[in-house]
C-alpha positions in Angstrom: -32.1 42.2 9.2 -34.1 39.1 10.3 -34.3 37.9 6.8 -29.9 38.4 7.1 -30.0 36.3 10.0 -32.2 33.4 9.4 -30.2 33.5 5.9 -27.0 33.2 7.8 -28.0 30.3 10.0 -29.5 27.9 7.2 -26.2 28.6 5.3 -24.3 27.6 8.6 -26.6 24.8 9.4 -26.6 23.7 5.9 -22.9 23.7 5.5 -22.7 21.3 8.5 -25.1 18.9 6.9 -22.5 18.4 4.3 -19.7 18.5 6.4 -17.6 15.2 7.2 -14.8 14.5 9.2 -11.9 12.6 10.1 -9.6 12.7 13.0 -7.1 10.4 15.2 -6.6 9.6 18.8 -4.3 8.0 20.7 -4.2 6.3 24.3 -1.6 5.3 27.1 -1.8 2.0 28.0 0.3 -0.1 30.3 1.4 -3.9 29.7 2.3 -6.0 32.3 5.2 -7.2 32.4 8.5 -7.7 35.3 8.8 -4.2 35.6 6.1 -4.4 37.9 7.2 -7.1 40.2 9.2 -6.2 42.8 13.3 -8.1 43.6 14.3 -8.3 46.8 17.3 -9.4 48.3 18.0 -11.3 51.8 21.7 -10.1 53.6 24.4 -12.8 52.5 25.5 -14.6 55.2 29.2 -15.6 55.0 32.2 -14.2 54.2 33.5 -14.7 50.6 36.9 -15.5 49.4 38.7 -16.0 46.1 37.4 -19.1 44.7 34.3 -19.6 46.4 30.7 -18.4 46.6 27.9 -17.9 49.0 24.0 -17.8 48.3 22.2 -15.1 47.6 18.0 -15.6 48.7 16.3 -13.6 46.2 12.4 -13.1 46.9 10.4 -11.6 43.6 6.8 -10.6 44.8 3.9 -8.8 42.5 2.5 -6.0 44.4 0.0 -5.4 41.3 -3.8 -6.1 40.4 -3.1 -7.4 37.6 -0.7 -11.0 36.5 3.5 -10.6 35.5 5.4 -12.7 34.2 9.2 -13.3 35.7 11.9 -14.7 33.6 15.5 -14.3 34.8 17.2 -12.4 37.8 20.8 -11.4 36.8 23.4 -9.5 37.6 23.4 -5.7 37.1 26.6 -4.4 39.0 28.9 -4.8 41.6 29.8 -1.6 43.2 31.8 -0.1 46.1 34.8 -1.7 45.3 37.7 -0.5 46.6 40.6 1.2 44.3 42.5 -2.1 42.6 39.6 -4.4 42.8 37.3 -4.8 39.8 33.9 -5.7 39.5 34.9 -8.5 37.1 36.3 -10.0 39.8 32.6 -11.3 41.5 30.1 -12.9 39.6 26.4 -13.9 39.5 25.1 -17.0 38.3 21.4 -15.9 36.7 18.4 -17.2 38.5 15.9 -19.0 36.5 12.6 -18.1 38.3 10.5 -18.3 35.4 7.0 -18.3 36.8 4.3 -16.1 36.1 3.0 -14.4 39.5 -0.8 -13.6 40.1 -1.5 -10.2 42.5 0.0 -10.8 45.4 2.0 -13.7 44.9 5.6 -14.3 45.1 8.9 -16.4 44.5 11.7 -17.1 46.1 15.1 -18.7 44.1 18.5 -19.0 45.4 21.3 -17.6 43.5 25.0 -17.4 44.1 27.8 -14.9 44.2 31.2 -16.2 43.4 34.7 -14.5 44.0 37.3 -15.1 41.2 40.1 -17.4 42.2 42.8 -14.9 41.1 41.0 -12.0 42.1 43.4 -9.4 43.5 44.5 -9.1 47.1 43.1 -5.5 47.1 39.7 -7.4 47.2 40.3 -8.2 50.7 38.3 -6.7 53.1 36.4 -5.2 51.0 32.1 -4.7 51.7 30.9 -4.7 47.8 27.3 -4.4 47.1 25.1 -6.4 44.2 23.2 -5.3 42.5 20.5 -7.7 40.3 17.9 -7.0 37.7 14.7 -8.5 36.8 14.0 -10.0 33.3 10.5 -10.9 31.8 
C-alpha cells in the first residue's frame, strides 16, 4: 500500500507540473467625477412675479480626497405647484461654474429663477421649490 500511495502522489504532483491555467478578474473602481461634489442652495430672497426673476446663490463644495471637475448647474424640477400652475411656468438659466475643485474647495455662482410673463394667476401665492442638478 505504500508503493499505491507514493504512486498516487507522483501522478498527482506530476499532473500539476503540466498543468496550466487561465482565468479572469475583475475590479470596482470609482472615477471622479461631479457626482461627488456636493450643490447647495442659499433661500431666495424676494418675492417673484410674472415676468421677473430673482437670484438664486448656488455654492458647489468637494467634500472628497480626491479632485472633481464641475461643469454646469441646471434645472432639474420645479415642484409643489399648486393645481393650475405648471412647472413650465418658472425657469432656470444654467450656471456655468466650470472649474475643477481640489478636496475641500468650493464655488459659488449666481443663477436666476424667472417667472413667465403669462404664467397663470393660479401661480399666485404659491411656495414652489427648485430643484437643480450638477453636470461634470
Amino acid at each position: 500500500m505504500g508503493i499505491a500511495v507514493f504512486l498516487a502522489l507522483a501522478i498527482v504532483a506530476a499532473g500539476k507540473a503540466y498543468v496550466t491555467g487561465h482565468g479572469e478578474a475583475s475590479v470596482r473602481f470609482h472615477v471622479a467625477g461631479a457626482a461627488d461634489a456636493r450643490l447647495s442652495i442659499s433661500p431666495i430672497a424676494g418675492t417673484l412675479t410674472p415676468g421677473d426673476s430673482v437670484a438664486v446663490e448656488i455654492t458647489v463644495s468637494n467634500p472628497s480626497g480626491w479632485t472633481v471637475r464641475v461643469g454646469n448647474v441646471s434645472q432639474a424640477s420645479v415642484t409643489e405647484l399648486p393645481d393650475g400652475c405648471p412647472a413650465k411656468s418658472f425657469g432656470f438659466v444654467p450656471v456655468h461654474v466650470n472649474r475643477t475643485l481640489g478636496p475641500g474647495e468650493s464655488a459659488s455662482a449666481t443663477g436666476k429663477l424667472a417667472m413667465d410673463r403669462g404664467a397663470p394667476s393660479e401661480c399666485a401665492g404659491a411656495d414652489p421649490t427648485l430643484s437643480v442638478s450638477l453636470g461634470g
